[in-house]
C-alpha positions in Angstrom: 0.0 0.0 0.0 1.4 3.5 -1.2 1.5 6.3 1.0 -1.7 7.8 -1.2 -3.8 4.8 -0.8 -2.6 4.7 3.5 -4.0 8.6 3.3 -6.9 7.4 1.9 -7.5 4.5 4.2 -6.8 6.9 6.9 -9.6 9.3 6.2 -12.4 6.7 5.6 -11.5 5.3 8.2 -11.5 8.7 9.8 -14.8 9.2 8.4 -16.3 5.7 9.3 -15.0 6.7 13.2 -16.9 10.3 13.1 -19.8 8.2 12.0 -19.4 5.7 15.0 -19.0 9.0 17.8 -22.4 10.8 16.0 -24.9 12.0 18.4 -27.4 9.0 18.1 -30.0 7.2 20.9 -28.7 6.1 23.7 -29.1 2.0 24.4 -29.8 1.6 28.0 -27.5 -0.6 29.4 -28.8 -3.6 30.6 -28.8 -3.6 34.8 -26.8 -6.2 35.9 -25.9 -5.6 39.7 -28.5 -4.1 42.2 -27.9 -5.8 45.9 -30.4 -3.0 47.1 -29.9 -0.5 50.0 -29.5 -2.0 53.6 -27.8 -5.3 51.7 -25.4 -6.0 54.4 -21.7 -7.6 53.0 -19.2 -9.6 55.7 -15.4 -9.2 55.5 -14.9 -13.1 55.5 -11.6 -12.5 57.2 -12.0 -10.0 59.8 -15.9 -9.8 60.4 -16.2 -6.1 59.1 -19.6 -5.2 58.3 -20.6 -3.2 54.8 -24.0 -1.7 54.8 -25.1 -0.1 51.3 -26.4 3.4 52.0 -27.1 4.8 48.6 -25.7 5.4 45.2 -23.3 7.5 43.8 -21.7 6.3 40.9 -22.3 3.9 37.7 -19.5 1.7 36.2 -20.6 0.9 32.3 -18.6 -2.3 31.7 -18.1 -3.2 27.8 -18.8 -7.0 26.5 -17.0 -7.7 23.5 -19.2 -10.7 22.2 -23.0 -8.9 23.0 -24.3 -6.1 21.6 -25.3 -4.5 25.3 -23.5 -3.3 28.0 -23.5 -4.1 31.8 -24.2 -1.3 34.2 -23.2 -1.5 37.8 -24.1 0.9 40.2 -21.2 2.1 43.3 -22.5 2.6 46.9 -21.8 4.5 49.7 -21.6 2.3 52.8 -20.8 2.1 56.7 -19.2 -0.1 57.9 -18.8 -1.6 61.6 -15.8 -3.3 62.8 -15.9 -6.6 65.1 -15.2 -4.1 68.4 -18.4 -1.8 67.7 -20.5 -4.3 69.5 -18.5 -4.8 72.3 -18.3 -1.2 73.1 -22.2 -0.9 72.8 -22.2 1.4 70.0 -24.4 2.4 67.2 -22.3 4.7 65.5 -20.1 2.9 62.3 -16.2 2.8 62.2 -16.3 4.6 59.1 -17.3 5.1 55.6 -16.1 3.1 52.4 -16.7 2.9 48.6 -18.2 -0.9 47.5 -18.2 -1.9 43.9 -18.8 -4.9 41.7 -15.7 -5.6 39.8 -15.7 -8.5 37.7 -12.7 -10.7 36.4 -10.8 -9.7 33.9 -7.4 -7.1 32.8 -8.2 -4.4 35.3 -8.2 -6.6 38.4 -5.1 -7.9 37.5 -3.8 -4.8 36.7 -5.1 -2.8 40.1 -3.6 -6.1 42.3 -0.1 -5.6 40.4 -0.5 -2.0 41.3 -1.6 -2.6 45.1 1.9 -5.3 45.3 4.0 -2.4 44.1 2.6 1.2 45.0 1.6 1.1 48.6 0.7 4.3 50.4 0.9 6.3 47.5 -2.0 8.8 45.4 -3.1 5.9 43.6 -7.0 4.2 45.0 -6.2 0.5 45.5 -8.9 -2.1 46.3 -6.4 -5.3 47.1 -6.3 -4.6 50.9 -10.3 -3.8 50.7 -11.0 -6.7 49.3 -14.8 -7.7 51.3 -15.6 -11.3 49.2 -16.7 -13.1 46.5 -20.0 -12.3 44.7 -21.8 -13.4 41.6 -19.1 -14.9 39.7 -16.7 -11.6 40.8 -15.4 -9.3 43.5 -17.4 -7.2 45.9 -14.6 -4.8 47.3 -15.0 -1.4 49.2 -12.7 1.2 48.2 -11.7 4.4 50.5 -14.8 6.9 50.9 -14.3 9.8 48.7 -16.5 12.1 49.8 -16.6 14.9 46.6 -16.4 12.3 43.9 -14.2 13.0 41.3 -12.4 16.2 39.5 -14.9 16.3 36.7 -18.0 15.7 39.1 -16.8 18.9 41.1 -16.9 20.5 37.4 -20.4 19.4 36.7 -21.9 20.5 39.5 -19.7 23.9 41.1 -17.3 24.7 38.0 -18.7 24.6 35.0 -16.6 27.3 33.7 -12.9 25.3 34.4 -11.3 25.2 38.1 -9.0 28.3 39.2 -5.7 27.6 37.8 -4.3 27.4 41.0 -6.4 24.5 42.3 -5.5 23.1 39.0 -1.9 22.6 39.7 -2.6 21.4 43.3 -5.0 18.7 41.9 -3.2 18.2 39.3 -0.1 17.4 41.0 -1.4 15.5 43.4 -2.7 13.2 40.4 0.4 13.4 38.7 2.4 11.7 42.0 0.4 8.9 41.4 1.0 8.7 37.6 4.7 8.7 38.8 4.1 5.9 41.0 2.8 4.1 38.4 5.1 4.4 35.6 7.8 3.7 37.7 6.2 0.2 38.5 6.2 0.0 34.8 2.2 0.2 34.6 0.6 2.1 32.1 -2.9 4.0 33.3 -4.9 4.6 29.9 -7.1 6.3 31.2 -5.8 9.7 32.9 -8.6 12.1 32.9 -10.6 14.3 35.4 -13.1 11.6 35.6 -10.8 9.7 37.5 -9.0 11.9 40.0 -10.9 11.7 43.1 -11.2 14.4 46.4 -12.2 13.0 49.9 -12.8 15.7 52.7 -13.1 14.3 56.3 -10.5 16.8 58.4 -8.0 16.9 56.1 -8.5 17.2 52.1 -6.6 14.1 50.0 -6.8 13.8 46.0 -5.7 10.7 44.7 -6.0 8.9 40.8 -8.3 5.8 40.3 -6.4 3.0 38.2 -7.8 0.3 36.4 -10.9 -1.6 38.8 -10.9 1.2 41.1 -12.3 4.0 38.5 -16.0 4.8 38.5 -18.3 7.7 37.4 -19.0 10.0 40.2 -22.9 9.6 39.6 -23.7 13.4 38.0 -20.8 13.5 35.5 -23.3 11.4 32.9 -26.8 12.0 34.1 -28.2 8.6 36.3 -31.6 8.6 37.1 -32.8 6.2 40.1 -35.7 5.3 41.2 -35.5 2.5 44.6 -38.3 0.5 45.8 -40.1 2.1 49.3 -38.7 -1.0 51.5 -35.1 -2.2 51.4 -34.3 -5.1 49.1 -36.8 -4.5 46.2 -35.0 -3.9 43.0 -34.2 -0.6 41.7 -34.9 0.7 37.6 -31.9 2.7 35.8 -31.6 5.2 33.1 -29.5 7.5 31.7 -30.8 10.6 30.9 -29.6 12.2 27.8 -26.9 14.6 28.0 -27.2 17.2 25.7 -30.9 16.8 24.7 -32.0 19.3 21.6 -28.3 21.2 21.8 -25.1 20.9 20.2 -24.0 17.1 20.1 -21.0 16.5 22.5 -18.7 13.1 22.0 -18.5 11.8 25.8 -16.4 12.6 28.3 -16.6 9.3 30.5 -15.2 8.5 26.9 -12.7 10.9 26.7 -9.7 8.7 26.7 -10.7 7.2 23.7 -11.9 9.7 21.5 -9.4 12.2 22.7 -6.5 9.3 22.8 -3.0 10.4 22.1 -2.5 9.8 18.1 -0.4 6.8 18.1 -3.1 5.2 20.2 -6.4 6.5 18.6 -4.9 5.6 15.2 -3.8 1.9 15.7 -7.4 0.9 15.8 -7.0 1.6 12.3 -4.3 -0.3 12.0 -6.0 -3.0 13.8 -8.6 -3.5 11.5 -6.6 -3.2 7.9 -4.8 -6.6 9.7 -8.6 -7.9 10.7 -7.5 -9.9 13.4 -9.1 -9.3 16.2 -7.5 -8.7 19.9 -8.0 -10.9 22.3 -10.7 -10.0 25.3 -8.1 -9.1 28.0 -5.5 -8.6 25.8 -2.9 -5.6 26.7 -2.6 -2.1 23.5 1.0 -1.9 23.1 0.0 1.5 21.9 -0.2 2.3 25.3 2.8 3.6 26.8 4.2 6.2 29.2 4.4 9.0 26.2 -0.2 8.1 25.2 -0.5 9.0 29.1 1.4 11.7 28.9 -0.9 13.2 26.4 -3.7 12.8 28.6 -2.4 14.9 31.0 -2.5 17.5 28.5 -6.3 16.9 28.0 -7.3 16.5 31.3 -5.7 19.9 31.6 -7.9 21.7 29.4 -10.9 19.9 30.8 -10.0 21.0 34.3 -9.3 24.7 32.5 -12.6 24.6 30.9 -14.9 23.1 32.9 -15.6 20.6 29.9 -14.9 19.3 26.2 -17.1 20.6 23.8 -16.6 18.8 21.5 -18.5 17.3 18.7 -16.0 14.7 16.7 -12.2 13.4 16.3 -11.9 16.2 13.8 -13.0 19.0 15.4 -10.8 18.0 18.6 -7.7 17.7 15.9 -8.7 20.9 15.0 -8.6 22.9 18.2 -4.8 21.2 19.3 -3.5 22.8 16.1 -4.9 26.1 16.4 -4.1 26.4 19.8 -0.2 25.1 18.9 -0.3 27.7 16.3 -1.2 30.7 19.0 1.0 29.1 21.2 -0.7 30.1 23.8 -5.0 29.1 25.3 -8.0 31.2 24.2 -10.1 32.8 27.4 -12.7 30.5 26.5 -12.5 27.0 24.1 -15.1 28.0 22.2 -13.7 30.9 20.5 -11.2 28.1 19.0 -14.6 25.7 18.1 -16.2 28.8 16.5 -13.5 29.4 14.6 -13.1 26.2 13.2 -16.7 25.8 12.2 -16.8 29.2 10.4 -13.8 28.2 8.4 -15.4 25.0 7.6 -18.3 26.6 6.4 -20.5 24.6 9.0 -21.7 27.6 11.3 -23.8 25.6 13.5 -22.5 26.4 16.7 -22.2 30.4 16.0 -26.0 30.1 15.4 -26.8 27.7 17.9 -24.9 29.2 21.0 -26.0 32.8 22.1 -22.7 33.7 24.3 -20.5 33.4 21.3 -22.1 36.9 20.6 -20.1 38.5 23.6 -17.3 36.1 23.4 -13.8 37.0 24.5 -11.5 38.1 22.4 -7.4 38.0 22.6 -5.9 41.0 23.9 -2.4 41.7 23.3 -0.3 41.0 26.6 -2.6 39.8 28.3 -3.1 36.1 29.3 -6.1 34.5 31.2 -3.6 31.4 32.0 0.0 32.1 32.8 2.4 31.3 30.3 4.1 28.2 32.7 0.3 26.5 32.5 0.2 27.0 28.9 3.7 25.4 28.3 3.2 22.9 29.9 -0.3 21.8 28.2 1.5 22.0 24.4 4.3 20.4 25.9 2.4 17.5 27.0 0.4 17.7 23.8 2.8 17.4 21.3 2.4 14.8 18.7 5.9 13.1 18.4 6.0 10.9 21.4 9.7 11.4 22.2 9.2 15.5 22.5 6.4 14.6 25.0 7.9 15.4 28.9 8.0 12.6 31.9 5.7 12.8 34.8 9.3 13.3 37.2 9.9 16.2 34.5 6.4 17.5 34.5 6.8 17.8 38.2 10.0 19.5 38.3 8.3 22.4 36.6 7.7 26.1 38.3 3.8 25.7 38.0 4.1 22.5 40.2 6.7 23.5 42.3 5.1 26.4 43.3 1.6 24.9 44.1 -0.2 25.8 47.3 -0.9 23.3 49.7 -4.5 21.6 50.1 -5.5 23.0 52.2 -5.7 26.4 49.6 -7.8 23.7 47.6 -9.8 24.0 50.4 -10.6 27.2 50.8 -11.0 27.8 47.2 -13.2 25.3 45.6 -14.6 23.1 48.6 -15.5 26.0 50.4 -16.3 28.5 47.2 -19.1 30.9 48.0 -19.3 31.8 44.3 -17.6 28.9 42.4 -19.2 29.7 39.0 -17.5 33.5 39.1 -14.5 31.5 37.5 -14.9 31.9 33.7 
């Protein structure tokens, strides 16, 4: 095949992929797991009791060989340790996360990481391990109590995080990348989604990996409706996202669509060979360099407050304009517009009434500084090899000079006004 025809091949199958990410119904994925609240669960080991005291998350699990997917919901639950009868007490120990996990890659992948990376930023479930279930794993995972990065978006900061609460969260994720890559584990799927904030006297932020991540229940909208008595079964849905506006791809897909190019492009690859991966098989286009580039993404989102964005081509689009400036625009879509007019689409500039009194770049002055910026083209830069390490991401001013979390605190737990930052 001549470098025409691999162009070629390229863009159907660049074209095929827009058509995969349309905006289109939503399938309701079939509800698999539902113990119901007040199901109590027994640490085998140590006689810990788990009792389920409502939901706040969804896990969508993929099945290769069916054309649905399994939804499991994630619990908050007390539980009581062996000594909480003795001492004639009716208050729990404490508070925990319990999830369904079934077998497969990412429980192999979260017990390598709980045998290598103890104590770190990373949320392990090896040590929280309550029993076997239904053919898997019921495990409780620390409590944390704001959900994740991108539910705190969703809900407070809908116009991006202050951009210093950005390097303190950030950082704090980006220890536990370290961690990781220096086990010689590769997360996949870096994103706000999956950086989590607990609050109990002291604020911690750690990174989900592999088992351990979830949707903090908000970030994709999760209706439930529950039975009057504990123990009846519960319905599901999920509510559409963007209903009548501008079609957005999905951000609890986010590492996929917005993938590092060596890694979104090798499922091309993958099918001109047409043999088919094995279930739990490992992407060797996975590395240290593809996570990198999420880093750079979860950036903007946390910048941003979201991802706009309506295809692959369109998200293409906005990295090389925003490479070309060399520097971010005061709001993402300025950069969207932009691209639309010059495509001659126009949809969002008539669908979206505050692009009328949009911000426009002002010579010398910056809405991020210029270490935040550098760092986010650094990080997004399409040769692999040019793209920083995590220990050399940290190194860097904008991290090194991050306020403590308890600033974090103050500014975004606490925030009288959060959605004044835009």
């Amino acid at each position: 095949m001549d470098l025409q025809q691999k162009i070629a091949a390229s863009l159907e199958y660049l074209a095929e992929y827009r058509g995969h990410y349309a905006p289109r119904k939503k399938s309701i994925p079939e509800f698999t797991y539902d113990p119901g609240l007040g199901k109590v669960f027994i640490d085998q080991n140590i006689g810990t009791r788990y009792v389920l005291l409502e939901i706040i998350g969804k896990c969508v699990q993929l099945r290769p060989t069916h054309n649905y997917n399994l939804l499991d919901v994630i619990y908050k639950a007390c539980y009581y340790t062996p000594d909480w009868i003795e001492h004639d007490s009716f208050l729990p120990s404490g508070y925990a996360t319990v999830k369904f996990i079934r077998p497969g890659q990412e429980i192999r992948q979260s017990k390598l990481a709980g045998q290598s990376i103890r104590n770190s930023n990373i949320i392990n479930f090896d040590k929280w391990l309550i029993q076997r279930f239904r053919q898997g794993f019921c495990v409780a995972l620390p409590y944390m109590s704001e959900g994740s990065l991108r539910y705190i978006l969703s809900t407070q900061f809908h116009n991006g995080l202050p951009e210093d609460c950005i390097a303190i969260a950030l950082k704090q994720a980006l220890l536990g990348l370290f961690d990781l890559h220096f086990s010689g584990l590769v997360h996949k799927r870096f994103s706000a989604g999956n950086i989590y904030v607990n609050f109990k006297s002291n604020v911690e932020i750690k990174l989900g990996f592999a088992a351990t991540i979830y949707d903090s229940e908000l970030e994709s909208p999760l209706f439930v409706s529950h039975g009057t008595e504990l123990g009846l079964d519960s319905t599901v849905a999920i509510l559409p996202k963007n209903p009548g506006g501008i079609p957005n791809l999905e951000l609890g897909e986010l590492y996929k669509w917005a993938a590092a190019p060596e890694v979104f492009y090798s499922k091309y690859e993958e099918e001109l060979s047409q043999v088919p991966s094995p279930l739990y098989q490992d992407d060797n286009a996975h590395t240290v360099h593809s996570d990198i580039w999420l880093v750079g993404v979860a950036a903007l989102e946390l910048a941003y407050g979201n991802l706009r964005i309506s295809d692959r081509e369109d998200f293409e689009a906005m990295i090389k304009k925003i490479k070309r400036s060399r520097r971010l625009p005061d709001k993402l879509e300025d950069v969207l517009e932009e691209i639309n007019v010059e495509e001659g689409k126009g949809k969002m500039k008539k669908a979206v009434v505050y692009f009328n009194d949009k911000l426009k770049y002002v010579k010398g002055k910056r809405k991020f500084s210029k270490e935040f910026e550098e760092l986010v083209l650094d990080c997004l830069s399409t040769k692999e090899s040019k793209r920083p390490s995590v220990g050399d991401l940290l190194q860097r001013p904008f991290f090194r000079n991050a306020k403590n979390l308890q600033w974090f605190q103050r500014r975004v737990l606490y925030a009288k006004n959060p959605m004044a930052y835009c």
